[in-house]
C-alpha positions in Angstrom: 63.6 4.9 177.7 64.8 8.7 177.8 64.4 10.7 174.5 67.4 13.0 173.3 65.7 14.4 170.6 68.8 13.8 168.8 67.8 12.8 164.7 69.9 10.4 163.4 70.2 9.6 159.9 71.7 6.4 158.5 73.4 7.5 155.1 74.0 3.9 154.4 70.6 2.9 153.9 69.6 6.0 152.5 72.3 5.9 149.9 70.5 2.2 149.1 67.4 3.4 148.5 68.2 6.4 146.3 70.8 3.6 144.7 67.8 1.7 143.7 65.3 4.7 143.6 66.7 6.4 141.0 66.9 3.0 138.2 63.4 2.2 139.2 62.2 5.8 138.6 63.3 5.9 135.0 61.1 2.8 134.4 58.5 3.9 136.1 58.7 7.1 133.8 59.2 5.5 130.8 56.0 3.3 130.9 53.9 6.5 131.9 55.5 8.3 128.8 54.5 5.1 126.9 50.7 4.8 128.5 49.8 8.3 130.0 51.4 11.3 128.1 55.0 11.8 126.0 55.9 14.3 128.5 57.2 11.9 130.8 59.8 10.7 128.7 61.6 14.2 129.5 62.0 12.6 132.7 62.9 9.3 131.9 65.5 11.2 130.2 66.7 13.0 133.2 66.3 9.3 135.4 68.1 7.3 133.1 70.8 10.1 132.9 71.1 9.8 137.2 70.9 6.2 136.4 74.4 5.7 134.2 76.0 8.7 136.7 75.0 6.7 139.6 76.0 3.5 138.1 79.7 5.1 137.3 80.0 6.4 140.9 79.4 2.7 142.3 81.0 0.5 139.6 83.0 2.3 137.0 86.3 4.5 139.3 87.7 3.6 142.4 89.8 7.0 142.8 86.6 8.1 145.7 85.9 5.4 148.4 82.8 7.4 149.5 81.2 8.0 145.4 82.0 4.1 145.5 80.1 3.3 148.8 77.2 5.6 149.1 77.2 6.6 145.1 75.0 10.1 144.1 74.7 10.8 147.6 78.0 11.2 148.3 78.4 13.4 145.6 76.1 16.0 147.3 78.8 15.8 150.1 81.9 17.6 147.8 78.9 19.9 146.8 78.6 21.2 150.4 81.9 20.9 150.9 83.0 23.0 148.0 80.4 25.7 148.5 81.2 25.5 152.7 83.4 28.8 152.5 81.3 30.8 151.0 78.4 29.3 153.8 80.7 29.9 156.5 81.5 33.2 155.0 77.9 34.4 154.5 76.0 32.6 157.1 77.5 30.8 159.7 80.6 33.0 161.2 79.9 36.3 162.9 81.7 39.4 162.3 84.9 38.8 164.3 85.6 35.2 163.7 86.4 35.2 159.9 90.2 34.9 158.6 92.3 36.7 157.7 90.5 39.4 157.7 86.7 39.2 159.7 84.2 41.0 158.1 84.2 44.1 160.4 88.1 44.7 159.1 86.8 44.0 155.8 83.6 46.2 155.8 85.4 49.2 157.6 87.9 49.5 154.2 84.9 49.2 151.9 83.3 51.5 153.8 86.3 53.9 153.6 86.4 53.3 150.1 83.2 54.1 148.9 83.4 57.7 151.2 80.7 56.6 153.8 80.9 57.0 157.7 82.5 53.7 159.2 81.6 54.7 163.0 79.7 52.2 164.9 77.3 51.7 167.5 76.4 50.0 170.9 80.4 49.3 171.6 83.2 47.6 170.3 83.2 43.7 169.4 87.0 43.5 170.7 87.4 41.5 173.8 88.3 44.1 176.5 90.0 41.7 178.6 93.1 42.8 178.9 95.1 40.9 176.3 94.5 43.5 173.8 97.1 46.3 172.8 95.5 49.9 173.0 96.6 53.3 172.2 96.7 55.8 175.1 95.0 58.9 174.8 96.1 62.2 176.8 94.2 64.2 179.3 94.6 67.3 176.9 93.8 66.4 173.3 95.6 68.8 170.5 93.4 70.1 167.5 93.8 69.4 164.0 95.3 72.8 163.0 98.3 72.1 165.7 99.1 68.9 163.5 102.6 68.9 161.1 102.2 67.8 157.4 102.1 64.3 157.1 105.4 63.1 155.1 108.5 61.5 155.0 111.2 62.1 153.1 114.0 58.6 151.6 116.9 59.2 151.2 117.4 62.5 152.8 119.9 61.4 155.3 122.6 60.3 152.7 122.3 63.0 150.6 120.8 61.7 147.7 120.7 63.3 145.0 117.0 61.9 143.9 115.6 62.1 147.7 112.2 61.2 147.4 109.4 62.9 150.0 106.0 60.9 150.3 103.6 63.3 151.0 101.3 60.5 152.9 102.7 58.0 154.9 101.1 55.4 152.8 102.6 52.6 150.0 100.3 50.5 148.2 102.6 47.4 149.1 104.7 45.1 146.4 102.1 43.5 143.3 103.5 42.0 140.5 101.1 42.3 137.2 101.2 38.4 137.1 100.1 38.3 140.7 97.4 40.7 139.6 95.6 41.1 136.5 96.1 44.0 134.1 92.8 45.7 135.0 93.8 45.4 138.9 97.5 46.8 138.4 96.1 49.8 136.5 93.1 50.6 138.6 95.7 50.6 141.5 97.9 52.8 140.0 95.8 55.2 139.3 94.2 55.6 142.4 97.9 55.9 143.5 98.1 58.7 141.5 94.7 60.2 142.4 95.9 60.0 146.3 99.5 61.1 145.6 101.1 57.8 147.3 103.7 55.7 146.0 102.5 52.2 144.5 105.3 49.2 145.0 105.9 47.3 141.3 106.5 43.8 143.0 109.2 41.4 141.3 107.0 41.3 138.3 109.7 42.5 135.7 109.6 45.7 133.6 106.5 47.3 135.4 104.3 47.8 132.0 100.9 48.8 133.5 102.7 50.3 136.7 104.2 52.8 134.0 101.1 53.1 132.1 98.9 55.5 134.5 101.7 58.0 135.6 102.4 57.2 139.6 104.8 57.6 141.8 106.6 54.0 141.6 109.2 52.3 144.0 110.8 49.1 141.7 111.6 46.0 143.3 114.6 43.7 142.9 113.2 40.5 143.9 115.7 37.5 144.0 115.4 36.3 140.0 115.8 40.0 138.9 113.1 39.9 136.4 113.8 42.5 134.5 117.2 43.8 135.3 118.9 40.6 135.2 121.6 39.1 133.5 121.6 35.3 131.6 123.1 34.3 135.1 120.6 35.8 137.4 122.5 38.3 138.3 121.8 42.0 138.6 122.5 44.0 134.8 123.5 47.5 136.0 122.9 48.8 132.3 119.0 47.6 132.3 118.8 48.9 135.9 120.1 52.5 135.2 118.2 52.7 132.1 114.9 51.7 134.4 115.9 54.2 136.8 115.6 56.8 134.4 112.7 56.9 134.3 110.6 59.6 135.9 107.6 57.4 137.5 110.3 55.3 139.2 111.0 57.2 142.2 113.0 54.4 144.6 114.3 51.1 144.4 113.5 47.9 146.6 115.8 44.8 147.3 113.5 42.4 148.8 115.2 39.5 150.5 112.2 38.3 152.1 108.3 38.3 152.3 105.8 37.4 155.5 103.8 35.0 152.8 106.8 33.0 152.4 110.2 33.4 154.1 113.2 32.1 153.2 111.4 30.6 150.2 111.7 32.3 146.8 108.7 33.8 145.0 106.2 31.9 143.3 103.8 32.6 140.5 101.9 29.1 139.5 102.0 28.4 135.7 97.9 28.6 135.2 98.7 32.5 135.4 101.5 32.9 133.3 100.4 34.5 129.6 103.1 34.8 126.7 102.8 38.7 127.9 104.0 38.1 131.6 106.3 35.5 129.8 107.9 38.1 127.6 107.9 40.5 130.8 110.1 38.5 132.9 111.7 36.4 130.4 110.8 33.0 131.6 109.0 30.3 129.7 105.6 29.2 130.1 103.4 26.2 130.9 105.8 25.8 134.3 105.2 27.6 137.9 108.0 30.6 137.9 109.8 30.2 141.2 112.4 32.6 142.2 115.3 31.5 143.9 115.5 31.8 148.0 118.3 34.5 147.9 120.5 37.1 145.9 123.1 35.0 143.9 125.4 37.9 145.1 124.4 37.7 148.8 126.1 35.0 150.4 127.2 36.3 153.6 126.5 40.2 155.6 129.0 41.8 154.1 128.3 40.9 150.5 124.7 41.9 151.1 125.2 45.0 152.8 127.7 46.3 149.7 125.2 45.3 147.0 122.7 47.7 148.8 125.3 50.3 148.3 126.4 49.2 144.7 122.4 49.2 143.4 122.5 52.8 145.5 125.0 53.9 143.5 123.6 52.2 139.8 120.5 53.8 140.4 121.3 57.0 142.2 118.0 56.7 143.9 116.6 55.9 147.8 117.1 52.2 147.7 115.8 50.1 150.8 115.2 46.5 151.7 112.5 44.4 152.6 112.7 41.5 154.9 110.2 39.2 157.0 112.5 39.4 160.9 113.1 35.8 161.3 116.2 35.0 163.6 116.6 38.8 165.5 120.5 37.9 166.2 120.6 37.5 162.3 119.3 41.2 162.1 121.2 42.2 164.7 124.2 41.0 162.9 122.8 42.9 159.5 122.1 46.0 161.3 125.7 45.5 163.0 127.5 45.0 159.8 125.8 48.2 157.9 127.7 50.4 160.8 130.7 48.7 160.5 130.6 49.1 156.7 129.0 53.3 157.2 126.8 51.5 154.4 122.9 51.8 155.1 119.8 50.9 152.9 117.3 54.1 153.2 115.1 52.5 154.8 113.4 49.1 155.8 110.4 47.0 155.3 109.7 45.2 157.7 107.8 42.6 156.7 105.5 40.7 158.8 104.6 37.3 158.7 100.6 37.7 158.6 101.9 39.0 154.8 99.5 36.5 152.3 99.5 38.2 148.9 102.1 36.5 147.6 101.0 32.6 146.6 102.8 30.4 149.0 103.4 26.6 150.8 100.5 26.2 153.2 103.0 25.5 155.7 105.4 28.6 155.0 102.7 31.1 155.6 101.2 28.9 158.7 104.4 28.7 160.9 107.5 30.4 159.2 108.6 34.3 160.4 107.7 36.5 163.1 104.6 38.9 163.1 105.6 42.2 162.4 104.5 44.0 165.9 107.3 42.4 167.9 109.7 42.3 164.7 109.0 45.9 164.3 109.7 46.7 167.5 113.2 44.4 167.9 114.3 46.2 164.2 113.9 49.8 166.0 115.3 48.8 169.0 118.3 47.2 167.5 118.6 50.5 165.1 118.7 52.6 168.4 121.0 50.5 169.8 123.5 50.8 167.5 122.8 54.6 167.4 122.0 54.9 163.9 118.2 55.2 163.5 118.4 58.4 162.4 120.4 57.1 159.3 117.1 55.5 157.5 113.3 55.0 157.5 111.2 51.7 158.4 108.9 51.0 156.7 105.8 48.6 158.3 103.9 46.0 156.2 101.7 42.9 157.2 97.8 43.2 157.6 97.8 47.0 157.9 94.1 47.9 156.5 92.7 49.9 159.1 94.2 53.0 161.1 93.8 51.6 164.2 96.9 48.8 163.3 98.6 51.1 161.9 98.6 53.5 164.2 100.0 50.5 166.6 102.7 50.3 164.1 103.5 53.8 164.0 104.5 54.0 167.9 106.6 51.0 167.0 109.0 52.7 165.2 107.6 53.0 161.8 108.0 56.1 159.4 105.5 54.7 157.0 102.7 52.1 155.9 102.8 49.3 153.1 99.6 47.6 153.0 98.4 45.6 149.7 95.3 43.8 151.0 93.8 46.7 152.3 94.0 48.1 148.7 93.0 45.3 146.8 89.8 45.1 149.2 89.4 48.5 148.4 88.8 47.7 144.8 86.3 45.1 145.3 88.4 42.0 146.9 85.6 39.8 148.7 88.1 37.2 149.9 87.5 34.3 147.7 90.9 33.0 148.5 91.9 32.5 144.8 94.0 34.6 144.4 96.8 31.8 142.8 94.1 29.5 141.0 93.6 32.2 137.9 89.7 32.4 139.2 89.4 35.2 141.1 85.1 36.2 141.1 85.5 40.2 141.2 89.1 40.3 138.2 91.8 41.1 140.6 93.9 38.3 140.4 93.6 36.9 137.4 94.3 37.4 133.7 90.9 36.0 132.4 89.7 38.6 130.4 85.6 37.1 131.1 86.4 37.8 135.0 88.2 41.0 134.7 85.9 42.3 133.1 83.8 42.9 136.0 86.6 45.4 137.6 86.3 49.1 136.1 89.5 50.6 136.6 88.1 54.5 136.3 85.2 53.8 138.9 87.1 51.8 141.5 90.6 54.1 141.2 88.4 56.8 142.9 87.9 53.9 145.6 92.0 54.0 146.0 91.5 58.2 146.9 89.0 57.8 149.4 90.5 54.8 151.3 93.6 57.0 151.7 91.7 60.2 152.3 89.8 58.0 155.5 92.4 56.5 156.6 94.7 60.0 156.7 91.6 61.2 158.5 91.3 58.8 161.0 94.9 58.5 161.7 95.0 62.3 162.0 92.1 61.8 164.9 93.8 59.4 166.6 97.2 61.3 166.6 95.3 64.4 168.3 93.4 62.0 170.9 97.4 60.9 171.7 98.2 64.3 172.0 101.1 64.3 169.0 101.6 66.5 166.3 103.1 64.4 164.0 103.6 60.2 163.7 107.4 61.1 164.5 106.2 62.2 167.9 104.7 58.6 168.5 106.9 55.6 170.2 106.2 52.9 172.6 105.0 54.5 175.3 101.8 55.6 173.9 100.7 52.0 173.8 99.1 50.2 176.4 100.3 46.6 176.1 98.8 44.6 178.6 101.7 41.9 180.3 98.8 38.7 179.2 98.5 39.8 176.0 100.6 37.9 173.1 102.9 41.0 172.2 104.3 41.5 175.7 105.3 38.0 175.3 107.3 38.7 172.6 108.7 41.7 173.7 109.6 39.7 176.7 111.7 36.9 175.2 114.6 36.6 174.0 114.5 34.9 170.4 
């Protein structure tokens, strides 16, 4: 008979014999306590304890058919099971397998963050075969000193009267305090102000801890208005213009979409709502807040395109959009309408679908939107093709952490980067994954005081500076390596996008 070295174990039996092990134990433990020493009673204690446990598991619920067959035994099963992620995490996967972000694109931000040297040895871990997109370098290199300042300037090509210059090309993407704890909103925002970047409020309501450390803010409009809405869920131009006053807010976002959750309105689960976020956005508590899935006032293009235009004119402020690309004929039609009208946002977010701040439907931010390479790249085509690109900025968000992805974005058409995991990582974010159960081990997102307490806002703010301070220098080696003085000078063509690889398929087709 061949051996296959194979060890089998039958839990079934096993499960009997630690069913009646365990019962037989106790006595065996209380009559040594009795006849040998009282110190065995502690664990006739602990036996008899396993004993009643045990006895629950096989006889006293029926809501777990495996507690019920294999009893204790099976309860080390959910133990493993609930501790697998963090096994996976720490043990079993290697450093490119991990999602969504593998621990190389994880340990290159906290790397940048904490101002040590992220270059690498003995070769890249990519594939290298020819499904990946790369950036092409030139024969002749530039030098640093040849480069042009890096900013871009909203609103500048409408003549308003607020224009608004970002002196990096970098936005701490949309984070509602409610998504994130206090602690987290404020370390953010200060780091914000440390690296002289602009910090997105989210559709969290009056921004109260965005305001509270002093930096550059862009406000967002989500679909429920919270915060500058009316008893009908429509947009109050009074508390608008009074927000817009003022000084930290610098722009204003309508977000009609997000990557997390596409054409599904914005959820924040009721275990995270306290009578402070309550007051903030005027809703009640002890319910999940769910925004709706559109403006009330948006019901077709033209109605959406003129209520860009009338917040433009409430807030006399850059005001853009934000939107996850879903059907491109849609945005075609969007883009086509804004010419007809002369009326154009000042600029675009493109938001793309890898997007997973936001809490969302498993299956919503699984299978719903298009990644943001190809969407990005359809959004500046269409721009161009209706000749007015040079009207407004796009903006790129969607798993942007690292300069190397963003710089792939930048020859896609965009003027700047949104990125709110890389920043969040960048203050200490390990990728638990619960981010929407109010549990969150290192006090981003949550609102328990016992687990924010871990998060120092002054120490990890100066983690906010260096990130941005890396990445602008690694974006600013990269741009000489392509030979182009400025992001502006970047487009398609200095990407080599290989015809097997997933984005050429995109480009290629036609939906």
């Amino acid at each position: 008979m061949a051996m296959t070295g194979k060890i089998v174990v039958n839990l079934h039996k096993l499960s009997r014999f630690t069913n009646l092990a365990i019962p037989l134990l106790a006595g065996l433990f209380f009559v040594a306590g009795m006849r040998i020493s009282f110190y065995f009673h502690f664990l006739t204690v602990a036996f008899l304890f396993l004993s009643l446990l045990n006895g629950f598991y096989l006889f006293g619920q029926s809501g777990h058919s495996l507690l019920r067959n294999f009893g204790i035994l099976g309860q080390g099963r959910y133990l493993l099971e609930s501790i697998g992620p963090e096994l996976r995490q720490y043990l079993f996967l290697n450093d490119t397998e991990e999602r969504p972000f593998n621990r190389n694109e994880r340990t290159e931000v906290y790397r940048k963050a904490q101002n040590i040297n992220s270059a690498s040895s003995f070769g890249s871990q990519k594939n290298f075969d020819a499904t990946e997109v790369k950036v092409r370098h030139a024969m002749f290199p530039i030098r640093k000193k040849d480069l042009k300042p890096m900013s871009v300037t909203f609103g500048e090509e409408r003549g308003c009267p607020n224009a608004y210059t970002l002196k990096r090309p970098f936005i701490i993407s949309a984070m509602s305090f409610g998504a994130l704890g206090e602690r987290a909103v404020r370390t953010l925002a200060r780091g914000a102000k440390e690296a002289e970047i602009l910090m997105n409020t989210g559709e969290g309501g009056y921004p109260k801890y965005h305001l509270a450390e002093g930096c550059d803010l862009i406000f967002q409009i989500g679909t429920a208005k919270f915060g500058v809405r009316d008893e009908e869920g429509r947009l109050n131009d009074d508390k608008l213009r009074e927000l817009c006053r003022k000084d930290a807010i610098k722009m204003v976002e309508i977000k009609f979409s997000q990557g997390a959750k596409p054409g599904k309105g914005g959820l924040l689960p009721k275990e995270k709502i306290t009578k402070e976020i309550s007051e903030l956005r005027g809703v009640p508590m002890g319910r999940d807040v769910i925004s709706p899935p559109s403006h009330v006032e948006c019901t077709d293009l033209e109605s959406a395109v003129k209520f860009i235009a009338h917040a433009q004119e409430v807030s006399q402020l850059p005001v853009g959009i934000k939107l996850c690309m879903g059907n491109v004929a849609e945005f075609d039609g969007l883009v086509s309408e804004m010419a007809r009208l002369e009326i154009f946002p000042d600029w675009i977010t493109i938001d793309g679908a890898e997007g997973g701040t936001g809490a969302a439907p498993k299956a919503f931010m699984d299978r719903v939107g298009m990644p943001l390479y190809p969407a990005l790249k359809r959004a500046d085509d269409i721009l161009h093709k209706y000749e007015i690109r040079d009207r407004m900025k796009l903006v790129a968000s969607g798993k942007l952490s690292g300069p190397g992805r963003q710089m792939i974005a930048f020859c896609l058409g965009a003027d700047a980067i949104a990125s709110a995991r890389g920043y969040m990582l960048a203050i200490g974010c390990i990728q638990a994954m619960q981010c929407g159960s109010n549990t969150c081990p290192v006090g981003i997102t949550t609102h328990s005081p016992d687990l924010q307490r871990g998060l120092d806002p002054a120490a990890k703010s100066e983690r906010v500076a260096n990130y941005v301070n890396n990445l602008e220098h690694d974006l600013e080696d990269l741009l000489c390596a392509a030979g182009c003085r400025s992001v502006q000078d970047l487009s398609f063509e200095h990407l080599y996008v290989p015809q097997d690889s997933t984005l050429h398929t995109f480009l290629s087709s036609t939906r």
